[in-house]
C-alpha positions as a Markdown table, in Angstrom:
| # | Residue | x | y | z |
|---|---|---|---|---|
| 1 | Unk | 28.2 | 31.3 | 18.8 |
| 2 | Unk | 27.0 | 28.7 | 21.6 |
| 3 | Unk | 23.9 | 29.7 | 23.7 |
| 4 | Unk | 23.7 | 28.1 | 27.1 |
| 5 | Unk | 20.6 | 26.5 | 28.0 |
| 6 | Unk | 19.6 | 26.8 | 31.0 |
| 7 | Unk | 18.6 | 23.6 | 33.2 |
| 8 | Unk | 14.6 | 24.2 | 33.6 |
| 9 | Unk | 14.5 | 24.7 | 29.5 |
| 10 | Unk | 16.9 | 22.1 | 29.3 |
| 11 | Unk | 14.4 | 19.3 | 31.1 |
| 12 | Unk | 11.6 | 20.5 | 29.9 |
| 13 | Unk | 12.7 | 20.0 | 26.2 |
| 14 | Unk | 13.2 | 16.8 | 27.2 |
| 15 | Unk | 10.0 | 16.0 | 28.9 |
| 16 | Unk | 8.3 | 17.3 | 25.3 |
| 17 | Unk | 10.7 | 14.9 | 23.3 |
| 18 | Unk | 9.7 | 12.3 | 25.7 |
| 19 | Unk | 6.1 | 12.9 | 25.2 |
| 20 | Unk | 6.3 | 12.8 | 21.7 |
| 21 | Unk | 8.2 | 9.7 | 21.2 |
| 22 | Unk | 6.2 | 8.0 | 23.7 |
| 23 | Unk | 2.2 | 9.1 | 21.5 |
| 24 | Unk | 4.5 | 8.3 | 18.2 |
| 25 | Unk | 5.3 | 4.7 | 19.6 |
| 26 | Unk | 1.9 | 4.6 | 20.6 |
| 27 | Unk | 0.5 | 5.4 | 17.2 |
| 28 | Unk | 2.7 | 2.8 | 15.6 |
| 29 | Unk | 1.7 | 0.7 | 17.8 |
| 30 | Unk | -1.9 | 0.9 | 17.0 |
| 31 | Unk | -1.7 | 1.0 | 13.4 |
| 32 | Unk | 0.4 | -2.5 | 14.0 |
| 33 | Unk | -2.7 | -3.6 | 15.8 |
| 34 | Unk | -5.2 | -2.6 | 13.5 |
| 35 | Unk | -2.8 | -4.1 | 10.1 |
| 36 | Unk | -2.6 | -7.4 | 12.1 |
| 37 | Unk | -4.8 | -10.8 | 10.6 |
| 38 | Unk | -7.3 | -11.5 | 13.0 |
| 39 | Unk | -6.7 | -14.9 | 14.2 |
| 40 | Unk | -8.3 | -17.7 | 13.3 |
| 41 | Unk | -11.1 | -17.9 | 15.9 |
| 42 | Unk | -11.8 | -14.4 | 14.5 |
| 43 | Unk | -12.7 | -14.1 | 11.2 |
| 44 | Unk | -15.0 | -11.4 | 11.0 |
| 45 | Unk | -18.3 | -10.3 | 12.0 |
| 46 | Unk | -20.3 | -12.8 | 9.6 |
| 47 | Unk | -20.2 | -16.6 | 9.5 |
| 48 | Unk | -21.5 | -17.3 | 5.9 |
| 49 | Unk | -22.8 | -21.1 | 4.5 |
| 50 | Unk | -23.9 | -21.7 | 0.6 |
| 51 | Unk | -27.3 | -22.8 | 0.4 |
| 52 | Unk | -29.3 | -23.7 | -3.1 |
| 53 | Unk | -29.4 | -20.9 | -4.7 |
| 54 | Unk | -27.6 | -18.6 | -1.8 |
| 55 | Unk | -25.8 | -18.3 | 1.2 |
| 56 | Unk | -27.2 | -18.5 | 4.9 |
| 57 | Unk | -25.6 | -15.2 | 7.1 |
| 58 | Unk | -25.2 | -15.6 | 10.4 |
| 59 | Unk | -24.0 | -13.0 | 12.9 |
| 60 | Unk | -21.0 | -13.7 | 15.3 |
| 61 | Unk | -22.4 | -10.8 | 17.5 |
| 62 | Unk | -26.1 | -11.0 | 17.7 |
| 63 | Unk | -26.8 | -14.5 | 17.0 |
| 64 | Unk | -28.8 | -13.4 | 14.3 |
| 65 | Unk | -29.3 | -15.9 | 10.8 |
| 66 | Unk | -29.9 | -13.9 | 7.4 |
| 67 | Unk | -30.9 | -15.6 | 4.0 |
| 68 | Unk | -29.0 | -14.1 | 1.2 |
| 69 | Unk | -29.7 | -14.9 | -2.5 |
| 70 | Unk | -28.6 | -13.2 | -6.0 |
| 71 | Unk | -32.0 | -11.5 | -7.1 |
| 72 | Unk | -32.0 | -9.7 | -10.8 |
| 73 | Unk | -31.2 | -6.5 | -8.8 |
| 74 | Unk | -28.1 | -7.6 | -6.6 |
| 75 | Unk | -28.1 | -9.4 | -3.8 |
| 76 | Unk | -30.5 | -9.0 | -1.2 |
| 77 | Unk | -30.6 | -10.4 | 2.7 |
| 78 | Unk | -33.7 | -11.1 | 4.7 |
| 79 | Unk | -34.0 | -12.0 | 8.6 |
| 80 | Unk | -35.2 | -15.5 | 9.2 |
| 81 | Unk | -37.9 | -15.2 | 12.4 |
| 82 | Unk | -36.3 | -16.3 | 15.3 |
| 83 | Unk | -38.6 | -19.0 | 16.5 |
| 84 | Unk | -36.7 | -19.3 | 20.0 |
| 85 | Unk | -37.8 | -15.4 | 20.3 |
| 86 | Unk | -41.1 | -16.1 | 19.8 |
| 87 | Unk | -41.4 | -19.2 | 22.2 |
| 88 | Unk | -39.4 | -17.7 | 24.8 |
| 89 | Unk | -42.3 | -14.7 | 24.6 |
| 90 | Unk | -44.9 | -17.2 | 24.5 |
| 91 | Unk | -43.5 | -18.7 | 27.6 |
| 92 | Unk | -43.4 | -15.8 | 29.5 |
| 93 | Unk | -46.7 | -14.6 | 28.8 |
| 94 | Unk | -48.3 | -18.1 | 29.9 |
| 95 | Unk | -46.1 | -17.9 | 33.0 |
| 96 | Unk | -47.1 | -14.3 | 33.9 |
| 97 | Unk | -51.2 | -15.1 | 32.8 |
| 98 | Unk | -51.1 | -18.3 | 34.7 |
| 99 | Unk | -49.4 | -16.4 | 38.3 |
| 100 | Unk | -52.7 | -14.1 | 37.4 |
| 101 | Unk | -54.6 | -16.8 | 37.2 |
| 102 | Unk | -53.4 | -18.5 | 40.6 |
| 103 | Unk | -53.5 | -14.8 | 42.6 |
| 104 | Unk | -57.5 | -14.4 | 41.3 |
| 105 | Unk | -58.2 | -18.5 | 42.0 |
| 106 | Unk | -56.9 | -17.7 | 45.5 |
| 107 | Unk | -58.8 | -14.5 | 46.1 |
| 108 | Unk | -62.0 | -16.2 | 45.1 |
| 109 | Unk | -61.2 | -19.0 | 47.5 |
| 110 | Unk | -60.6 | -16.5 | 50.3 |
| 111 | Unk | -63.7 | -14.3 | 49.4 |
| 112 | Unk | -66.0 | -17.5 | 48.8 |
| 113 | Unk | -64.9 | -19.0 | 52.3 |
| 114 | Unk | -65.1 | -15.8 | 54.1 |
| 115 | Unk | -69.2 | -15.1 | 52.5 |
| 116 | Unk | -71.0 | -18.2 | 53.2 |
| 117 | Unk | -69.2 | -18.1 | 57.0 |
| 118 | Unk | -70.7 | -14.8 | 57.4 |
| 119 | Unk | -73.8 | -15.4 | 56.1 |
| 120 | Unk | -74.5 | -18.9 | 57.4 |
| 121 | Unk | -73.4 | -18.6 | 61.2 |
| 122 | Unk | -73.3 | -22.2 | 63.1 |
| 123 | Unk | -76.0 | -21.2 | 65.5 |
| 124 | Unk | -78.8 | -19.9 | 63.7 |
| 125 | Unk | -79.1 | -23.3 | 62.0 |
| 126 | Unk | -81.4 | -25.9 | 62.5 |
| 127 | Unk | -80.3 | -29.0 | 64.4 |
| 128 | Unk | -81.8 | -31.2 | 61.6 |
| 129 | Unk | -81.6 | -29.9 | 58.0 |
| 130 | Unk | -84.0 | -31.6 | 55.6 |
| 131 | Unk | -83.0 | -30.4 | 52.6 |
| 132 | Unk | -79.0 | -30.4 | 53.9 |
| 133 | Unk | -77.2 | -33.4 | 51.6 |
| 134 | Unk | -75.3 | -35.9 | 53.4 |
| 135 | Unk | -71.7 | -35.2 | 53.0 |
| 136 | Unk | -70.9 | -37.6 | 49.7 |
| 137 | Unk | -68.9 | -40.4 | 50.5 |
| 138 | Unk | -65.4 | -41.0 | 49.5 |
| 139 | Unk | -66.2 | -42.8 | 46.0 |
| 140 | Unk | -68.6 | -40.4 | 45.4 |
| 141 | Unk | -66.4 | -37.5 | 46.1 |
| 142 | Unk | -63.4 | -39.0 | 44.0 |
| 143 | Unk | -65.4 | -40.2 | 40.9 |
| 144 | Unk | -62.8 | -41.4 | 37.9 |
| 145 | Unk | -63.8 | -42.6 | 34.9 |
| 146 | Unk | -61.8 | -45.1 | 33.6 |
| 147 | Unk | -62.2 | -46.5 | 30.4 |
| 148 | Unk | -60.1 | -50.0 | 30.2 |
| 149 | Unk | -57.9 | -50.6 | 26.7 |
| 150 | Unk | -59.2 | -53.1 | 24.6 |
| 151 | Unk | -57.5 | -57.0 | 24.9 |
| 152 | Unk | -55.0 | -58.8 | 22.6 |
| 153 | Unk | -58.1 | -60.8 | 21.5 |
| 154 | Unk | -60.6 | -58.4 | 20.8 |
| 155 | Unk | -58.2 | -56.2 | 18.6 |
| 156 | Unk | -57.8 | -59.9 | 17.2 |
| 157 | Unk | -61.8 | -60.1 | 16.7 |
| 158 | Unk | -61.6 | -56.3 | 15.2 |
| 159 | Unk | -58.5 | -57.3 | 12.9 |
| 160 | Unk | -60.5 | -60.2 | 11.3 |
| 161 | Unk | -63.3 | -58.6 | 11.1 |
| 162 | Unk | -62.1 | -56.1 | 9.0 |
| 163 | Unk | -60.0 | -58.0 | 6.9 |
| 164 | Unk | -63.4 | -60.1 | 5.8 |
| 165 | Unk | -65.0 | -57.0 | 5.2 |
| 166 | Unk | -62.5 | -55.6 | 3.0 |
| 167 | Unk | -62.3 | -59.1 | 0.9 |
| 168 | Unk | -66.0 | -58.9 | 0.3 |
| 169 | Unk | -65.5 | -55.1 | -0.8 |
| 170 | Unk | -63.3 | -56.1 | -3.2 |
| 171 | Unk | -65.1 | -59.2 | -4.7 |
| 172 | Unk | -68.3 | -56.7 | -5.0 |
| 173 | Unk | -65.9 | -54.3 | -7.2 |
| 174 | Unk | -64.7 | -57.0 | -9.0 |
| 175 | Unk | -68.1 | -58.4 | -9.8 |
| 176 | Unk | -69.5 | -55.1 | -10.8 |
| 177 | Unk | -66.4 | -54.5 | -13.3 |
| 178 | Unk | -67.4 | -58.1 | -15.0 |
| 179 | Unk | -71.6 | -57.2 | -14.5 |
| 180 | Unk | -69.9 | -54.0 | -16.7 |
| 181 | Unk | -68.0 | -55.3 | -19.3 |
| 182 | Unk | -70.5 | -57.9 | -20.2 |
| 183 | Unk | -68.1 | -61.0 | -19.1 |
| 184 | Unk | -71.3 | -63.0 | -17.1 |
């Protein structure tokens, strides 16, 4: 006894058995995936190196380097500080304290110049100041000190004299030692 299908069943069937063979192939296909070697670039997550009495982790995916050693319990890792961390802070904190720095220098400058013009206005002083200074002169304004290296010949003088003093330091010693032992 043969049942006739009709077509709407017919292509729908087919549109299920399509749909199934096409998640099935897709399953397969990522369990291939996942049962593949990685390649060689790729070995895994952590990059380990022997050390003395250990091994050094470090981790592809962070960046971060792990000390692992064999203690009487098992083995045990611990994070080595991350010294680039902790400069790259201290650099930004000295960058952002020195723009505070620079804002609160300028607003002195600007409230400074902005008092004594207010205060002192050009007329009400006196044509001749007694006690005003004469504006300092140029060396006086830019005073350096500058302290000049020593020559070739009096590191020369320096070198000698300490080489005589070091001779007669060690004559002394060696005269007390004989003074000591009873060799005079």
């Amino acid at each position: 006894m043969s049942t006739a299908t009709s077509p709407s069943k017919f292509s729908t069937a087919i549109a299920a058995g399509a749909v199934i063979f096409a998640l099935a192939g897709s399953v397969a296909g990522i369990g291939a995936a996942v049962a593949q070697p990685l390649p060689d670039n790729e070995k895994g997550r952590y990059s380990m190196s022997t050390v003395g009495d250990g091994v050094v982790r470090l981790d592809t995916r962070t960046g971060a380097v792990s000390t692992c050693s064999n203690g009487g319990s098992g083995w045990a890792c611990y994070a080595v500080p991350d010294e680039r961390a902790a400069l790259d802070a201290e650099i930004g904190r000295l960058q952002a304290d020195n723009e505070r720095l620079k804002a609160e220098l300028a607003a002195r400058e600007s409230a400074v110049t902005g008092k004594i013009d207010e205060a002192l206005p050009q007329e009400s002083l006196p044509k001749t100041d007694s006690l005003k200074k004469s504006d300092p002169k140029v060396a006086e304004g830019e005073r350096k000190i500058e302290i000049p290296l020593p020559s070739d010949q009096d590191m020369d003088r320096v070198m000698s004299f300490l080489e005589r003093a070091w001779k007669r330091l060690i004559e002394m010693a060696n005269r007390v030692q004989k003074d000591v032992s009873g060799r005079i």
